[in-house]
C-alpha positions as CSV (number, residue, x, y, z in Angstrom):
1,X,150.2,99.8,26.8
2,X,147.4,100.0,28.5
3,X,145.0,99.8,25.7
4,X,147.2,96.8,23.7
5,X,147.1,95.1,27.2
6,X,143.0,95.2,27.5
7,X,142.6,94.2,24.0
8,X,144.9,91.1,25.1
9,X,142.5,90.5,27.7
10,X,139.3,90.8,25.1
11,X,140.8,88.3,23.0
12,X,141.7,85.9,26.1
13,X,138.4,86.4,27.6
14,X,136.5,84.0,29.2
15,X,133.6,84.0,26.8
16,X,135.3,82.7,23.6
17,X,137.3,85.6,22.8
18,X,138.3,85.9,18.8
19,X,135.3,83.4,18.4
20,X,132.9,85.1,20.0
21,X,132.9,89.4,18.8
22,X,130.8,90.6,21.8
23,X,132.5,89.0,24.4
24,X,136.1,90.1,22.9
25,X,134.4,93.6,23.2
26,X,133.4,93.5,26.6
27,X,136.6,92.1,27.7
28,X,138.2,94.6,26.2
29,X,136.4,97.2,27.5
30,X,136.4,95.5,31.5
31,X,140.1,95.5,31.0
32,X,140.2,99.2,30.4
33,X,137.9,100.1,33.0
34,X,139.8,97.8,35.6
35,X,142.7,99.4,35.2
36,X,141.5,103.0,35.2
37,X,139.4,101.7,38.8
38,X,142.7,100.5,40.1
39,X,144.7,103.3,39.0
40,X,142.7,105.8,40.4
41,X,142.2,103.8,43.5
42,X,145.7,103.6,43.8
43,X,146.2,107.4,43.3
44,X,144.0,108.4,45.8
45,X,144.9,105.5,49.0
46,X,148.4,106.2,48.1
47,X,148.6,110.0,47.8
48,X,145.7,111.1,50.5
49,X,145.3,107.9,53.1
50,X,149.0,106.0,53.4
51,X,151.3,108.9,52.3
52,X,155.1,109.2,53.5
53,X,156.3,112.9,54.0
54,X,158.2,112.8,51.2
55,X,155.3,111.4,48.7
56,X,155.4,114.5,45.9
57,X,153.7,113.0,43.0
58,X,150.7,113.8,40.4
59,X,148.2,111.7,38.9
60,X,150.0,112.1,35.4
61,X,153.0,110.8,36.9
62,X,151.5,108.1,38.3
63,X,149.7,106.8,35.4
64,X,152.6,106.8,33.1
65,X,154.8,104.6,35.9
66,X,151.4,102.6,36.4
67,X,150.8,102.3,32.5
68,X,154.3,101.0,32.0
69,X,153.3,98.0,34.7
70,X,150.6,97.0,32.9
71,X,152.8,95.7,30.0
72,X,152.4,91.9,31.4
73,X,148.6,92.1,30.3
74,X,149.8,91.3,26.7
75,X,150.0,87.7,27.8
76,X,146.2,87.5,28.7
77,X,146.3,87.0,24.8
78,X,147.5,83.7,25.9
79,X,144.3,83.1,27.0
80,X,142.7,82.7,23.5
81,X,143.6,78.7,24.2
82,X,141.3,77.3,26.2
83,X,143.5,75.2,28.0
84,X,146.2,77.9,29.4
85,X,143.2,80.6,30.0
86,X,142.9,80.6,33.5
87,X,147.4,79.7,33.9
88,X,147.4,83.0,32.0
89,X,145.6,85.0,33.5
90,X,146.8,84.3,37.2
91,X,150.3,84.9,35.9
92,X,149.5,88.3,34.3
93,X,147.8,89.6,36.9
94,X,150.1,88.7,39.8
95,X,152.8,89.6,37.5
96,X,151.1,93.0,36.8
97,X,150.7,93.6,40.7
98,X,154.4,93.2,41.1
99,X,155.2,95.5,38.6
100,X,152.8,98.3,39.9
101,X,154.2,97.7,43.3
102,X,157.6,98.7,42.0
103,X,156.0,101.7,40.2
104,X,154.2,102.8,42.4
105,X,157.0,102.9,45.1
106,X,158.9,105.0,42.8
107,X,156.1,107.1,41.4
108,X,155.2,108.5,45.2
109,X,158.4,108.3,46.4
110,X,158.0,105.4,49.4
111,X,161.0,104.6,50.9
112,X,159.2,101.6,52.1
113,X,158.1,98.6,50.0
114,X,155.8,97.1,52.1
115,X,154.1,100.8,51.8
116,X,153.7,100.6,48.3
117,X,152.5,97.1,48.8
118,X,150.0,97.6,51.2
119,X,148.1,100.9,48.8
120,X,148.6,98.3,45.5
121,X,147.0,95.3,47.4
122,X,144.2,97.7,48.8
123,X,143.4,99.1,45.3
124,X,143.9,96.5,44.1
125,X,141.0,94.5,46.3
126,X,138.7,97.6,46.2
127,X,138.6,97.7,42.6
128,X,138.0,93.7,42.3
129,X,135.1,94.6,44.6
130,X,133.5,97.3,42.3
131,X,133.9,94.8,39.5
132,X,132.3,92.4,41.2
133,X,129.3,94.8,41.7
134,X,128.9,96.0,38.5
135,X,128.7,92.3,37.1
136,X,126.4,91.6,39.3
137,X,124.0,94.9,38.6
138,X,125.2,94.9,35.1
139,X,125.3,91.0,33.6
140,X,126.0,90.0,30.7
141,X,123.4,88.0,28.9
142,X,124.2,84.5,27.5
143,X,123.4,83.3,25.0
């Protein structure tokens, strides 16, 4: 899922997508590496800083249940049209956070919600921060 979900977002990219080979690639491949930053982000906040007593889980656990959320990526594909790109990908996104909310409440066994919300939102804003580093040590050229 996860890898149809970041090939949805290559091809819905904001650089052309289908049209434009390199930009399809690297939106592909920013996709992927999102989600393994938030994943792992969420792993670690939720497991060693905001456990509850009873949180028993392991990272393979987690990424299935977090795997499973990312399903709404698929619509980023939507973003091929110029005109519903930026609709599309606000919808998946928030779509996708709700979804990992609900996994990961049931993946490390919270008995809270707002628990689980607080460790998705956190990963969620720490890995939108490395991204935003890396594009801005990393760019890519246009051209």
């Amino acid at each position: 899922m996860v890898l149809l979900s970041s090939i949805a977002a290559g091809i819905g990219s904001p650089g052309g997508g289908l049209l434009n080979p390199q930009a399809m690639l690297a939106g592909t491949i920013g996709g992927l590496v999102g989600w393994v930053a938030w994943a792992a982000l969420t792993y670690l906040i939720g497991t060693r800083v905001l456990p509850e007593p009873q949180t028993r889980a392991n990272l393979g656990e987690l990424l299935r249940t977090l795997a499973f959320a990312a399903t709404p990526g698929l619509f980023n594909v939507v973003g091929a049209l110029p005109l519903l790109r930026w609709p599309a990908f606000v919808v998946t996104h928030v779509w996708m956070l709700v979804a990992m909310i609900v996994a990961v409440r049931h993946a490390l066994d919270y008995r809270s919600t707002a628990r689980a919300v607080s460790v998705c939102v956190l990963g969620w804003l720490l890995s939108l921060a490395i991204a935003a580093v890396t594009g801005v040590l990393f760019p890519t050229p246009v051209s």
